[in-house]
N, C-alpha and C positions, 0 to 999 in steps of 0.2 A: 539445104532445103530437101534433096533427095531423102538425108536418113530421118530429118522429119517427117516426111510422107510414109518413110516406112512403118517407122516409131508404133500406128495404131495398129497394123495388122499384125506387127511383133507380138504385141501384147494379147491381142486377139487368142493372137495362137497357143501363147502361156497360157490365157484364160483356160483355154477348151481344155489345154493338153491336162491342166491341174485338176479341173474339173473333173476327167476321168480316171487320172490315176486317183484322187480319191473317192471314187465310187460309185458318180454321178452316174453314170450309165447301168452299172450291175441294180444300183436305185429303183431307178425308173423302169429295168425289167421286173423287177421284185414287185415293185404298187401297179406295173400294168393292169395283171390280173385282178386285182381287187378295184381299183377303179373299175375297169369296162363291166364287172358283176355288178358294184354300187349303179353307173349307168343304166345296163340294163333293164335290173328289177325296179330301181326309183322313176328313173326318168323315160324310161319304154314304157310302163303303163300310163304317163302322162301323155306322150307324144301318141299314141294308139287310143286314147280319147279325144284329142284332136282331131285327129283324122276321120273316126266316127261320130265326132256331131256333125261332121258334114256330109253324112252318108244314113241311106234310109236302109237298115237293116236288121235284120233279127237274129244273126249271127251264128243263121242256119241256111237260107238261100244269100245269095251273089248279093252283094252289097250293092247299093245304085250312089251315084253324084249326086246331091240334090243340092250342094251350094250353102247357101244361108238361109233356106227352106226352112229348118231343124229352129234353128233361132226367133225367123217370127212364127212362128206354131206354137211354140211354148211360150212367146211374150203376147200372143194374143188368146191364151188360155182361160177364161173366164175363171179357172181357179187359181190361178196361179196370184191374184191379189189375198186372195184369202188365205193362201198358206205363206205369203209374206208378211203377212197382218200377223198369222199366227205366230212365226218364226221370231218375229219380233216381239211380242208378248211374249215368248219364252223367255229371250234374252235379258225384257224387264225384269221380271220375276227374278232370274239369274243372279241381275247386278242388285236388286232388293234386297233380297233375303241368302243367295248361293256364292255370293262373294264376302258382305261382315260376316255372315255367321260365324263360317269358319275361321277366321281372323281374329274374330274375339273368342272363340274356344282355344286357340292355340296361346292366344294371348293370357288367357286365364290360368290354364297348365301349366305355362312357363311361370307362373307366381307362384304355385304352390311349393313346397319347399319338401315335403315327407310322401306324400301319397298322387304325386304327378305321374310316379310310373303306371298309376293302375288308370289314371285317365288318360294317358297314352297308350292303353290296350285296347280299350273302349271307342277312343277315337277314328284309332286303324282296323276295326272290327269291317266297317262298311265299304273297305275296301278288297276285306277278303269272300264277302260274301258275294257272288254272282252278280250282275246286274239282272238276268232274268228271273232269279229267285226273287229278288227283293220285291220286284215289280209285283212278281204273283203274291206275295205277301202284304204291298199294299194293297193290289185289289182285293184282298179280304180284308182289307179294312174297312176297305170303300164299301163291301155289301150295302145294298140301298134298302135291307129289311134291316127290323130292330135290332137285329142280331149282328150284325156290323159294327164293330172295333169304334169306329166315330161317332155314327147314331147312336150306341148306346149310351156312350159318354154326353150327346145330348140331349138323351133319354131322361138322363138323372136330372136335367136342369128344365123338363117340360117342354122341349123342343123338338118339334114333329122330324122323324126321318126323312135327310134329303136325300135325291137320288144322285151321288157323286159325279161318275162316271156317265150320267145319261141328261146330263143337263148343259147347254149350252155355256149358259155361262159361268157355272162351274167344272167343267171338266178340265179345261185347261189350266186354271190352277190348282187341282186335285192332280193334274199329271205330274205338275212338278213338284216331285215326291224325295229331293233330298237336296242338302246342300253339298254335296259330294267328300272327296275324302284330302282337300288340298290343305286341309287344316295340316297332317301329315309335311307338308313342304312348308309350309309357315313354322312349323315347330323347328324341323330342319335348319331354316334360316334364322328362328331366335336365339341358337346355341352359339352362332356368331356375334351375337352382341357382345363387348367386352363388358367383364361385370363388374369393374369397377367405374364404369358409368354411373350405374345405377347404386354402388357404393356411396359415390359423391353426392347424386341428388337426393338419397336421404338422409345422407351427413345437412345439406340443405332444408331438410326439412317436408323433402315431397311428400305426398301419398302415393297410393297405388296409381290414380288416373293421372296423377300427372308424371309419372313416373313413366305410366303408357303414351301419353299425347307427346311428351318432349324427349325421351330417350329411344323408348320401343320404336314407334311408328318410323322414328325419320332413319333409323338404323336399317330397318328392313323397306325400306323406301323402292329401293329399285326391284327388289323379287313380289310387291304388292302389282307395282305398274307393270310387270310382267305376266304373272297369274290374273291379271282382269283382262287382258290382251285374249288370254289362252281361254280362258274361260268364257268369253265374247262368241272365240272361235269355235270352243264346243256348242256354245249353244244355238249357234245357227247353224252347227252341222246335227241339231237332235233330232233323232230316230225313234230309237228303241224305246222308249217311253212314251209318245203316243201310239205307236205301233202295237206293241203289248198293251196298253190301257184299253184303248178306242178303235185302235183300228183306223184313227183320220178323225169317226163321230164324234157325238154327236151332230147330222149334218154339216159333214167339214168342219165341226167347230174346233178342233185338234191337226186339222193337215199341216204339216209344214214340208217344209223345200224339199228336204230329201224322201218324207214319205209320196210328196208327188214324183218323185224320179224313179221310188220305185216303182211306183204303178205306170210311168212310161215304161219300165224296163219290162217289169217280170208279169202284168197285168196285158196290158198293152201290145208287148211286145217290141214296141221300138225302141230299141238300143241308142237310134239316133238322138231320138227326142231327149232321152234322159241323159245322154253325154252333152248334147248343147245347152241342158240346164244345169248341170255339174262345173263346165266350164263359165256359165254366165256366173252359180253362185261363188267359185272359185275366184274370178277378178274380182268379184264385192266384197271380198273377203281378202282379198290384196288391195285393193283401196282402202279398206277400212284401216289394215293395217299401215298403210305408210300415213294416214290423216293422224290415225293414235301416236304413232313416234313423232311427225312432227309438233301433234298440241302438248305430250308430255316429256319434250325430249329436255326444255326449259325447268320439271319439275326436276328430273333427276339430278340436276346442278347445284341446285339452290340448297 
């Protein structure tokens, strides 16, 4: 009984002892330093927004406690429904028109057989161009005189000039001004199809759409439910496009979440207010996330 009692700490000891002589420890010196830097930069700037949404400061005078002050201030902000109305009309639009589009441009490309390389330059064109150029290139489009890129294209067909950008209920779908550049990662992902898939189904007799409905789609299955996830996520974090468009206008008809955070921060000046709405959008945005993995975690099996 005694050398079975011993038995585990014997073993213990070989664990550790092998553990180090091969490396284990010179290891974990070596990744210290890059962990505690990954920490600091990733996870310090999170943990230092914690700590000032609970604090009323300008991050020029002494910071004060104020609790959960920070939190109902900004849930009882009379605009704060309107740029969640908005936020979410963006996302519409998003999952509308800035999720197929690009899906079905990459899915087109990958058919073509001779001159796919040259729509594969044109596709990655809108990713190398600026976002703040673009923007300023569709607001001359948008010009609300005739001379405007749009008006006068509905010029030609007798249709009085609208004013894009200054009308309520146009400006916020004149804001959203592209369907971004993830066609780029959809392509990506169609060079992994195997091609004698699609060898067999038109040994079968497919066409092109059914070629795309029963071999494409369910191939690239899991990077589609992942790029609507991400794509979700950008577009309740969008800025720079009503910012540059409107400014927030027409009459808040364009604020969303984060252009109100800025105007708590850099308007305002309280740091607090605009870190307790960063973290309020940040859970909703971790909720969102785990309700999406568990409603399509059944899709990716099937």
């Amino acid at each position: 009984m005694a050398l079975l009692s011993r038995h585990p700490s014997t073993q213990s000891r070989r664990g550790v002892t092998s553990w180090y002589r091969s490396g284990g420890l010179s290891s974990i010196i070596f990744a210290l330093p890059l962990v505690l830097t990954f920490l600091y930069f990733s996870w310090g700037p999170i943990v230092r927004g914690l700590v000032l949404s609970f604090q009323k400061t300008n991050l020029v005078t002494t910071p004060e406690w104020v609790g959960m002050a920070n939190f109902s201030y900004v849930l009882t902000d009379p605009q704060l429904p309107q740029a969640a109305l908005n936020t979410l009309y963006f996302a519409l639009l998003a999952l509308l028109f800035g999720f197929p589009v690009p899906l079905f441009l990459a899915v087109f490309i990958s058919e073509l057989r001779t001159t796919g390389w040259l729509y594969n330059v044109f596709s990655y064109l809108p990713a190398v161009v600026p976002p703040v150029v673009a923007i300023l290139l569709w607001t001359f489009f948008y010009d609300p005189s005739g001379s405007g890129l749009f008006n006068a294209v509905l010029g030609w067909f007798g249709v009085e000039p609208l004013s894009w950008l200054n009308s309520q209920n146009l400006a916020m779908p004149a804001t959203w001004a592209g369907a971004g550049a993830t066609s780029i990662i959809y392509l990506a992902a169609l060079t992994g199809v195997r091609t004698e898939l699609y060898e067999a189904a038109e040994l079968d007799g497919a066409g092109i759409w059914s070629r795309v409905w029963h071999v494409t789609l369910p191939q690239i299955r899991g990077i589609i439910l992942i790029m609507m996830l991400l794509q979700l996520i950008g577009t309740f974090q969008v800025f720079t496009e009503p910012f540059l468009f409107t400014g927030g206008g027409p009459n808040n008809a364009t604020t969303t979440i984060l252009l109100l955070i800025y105007r708590y921060a850099f308007v305002n000046g309280d740091f607090g207010a605009a870190t307790a709405l960063s973290v309020l959008l940040a859970l909703v945005l971790c909720a969102l996330s785990v309700v999406y993995h568990f409603v399509t975690r059944r899709w990716n099996t099937v």
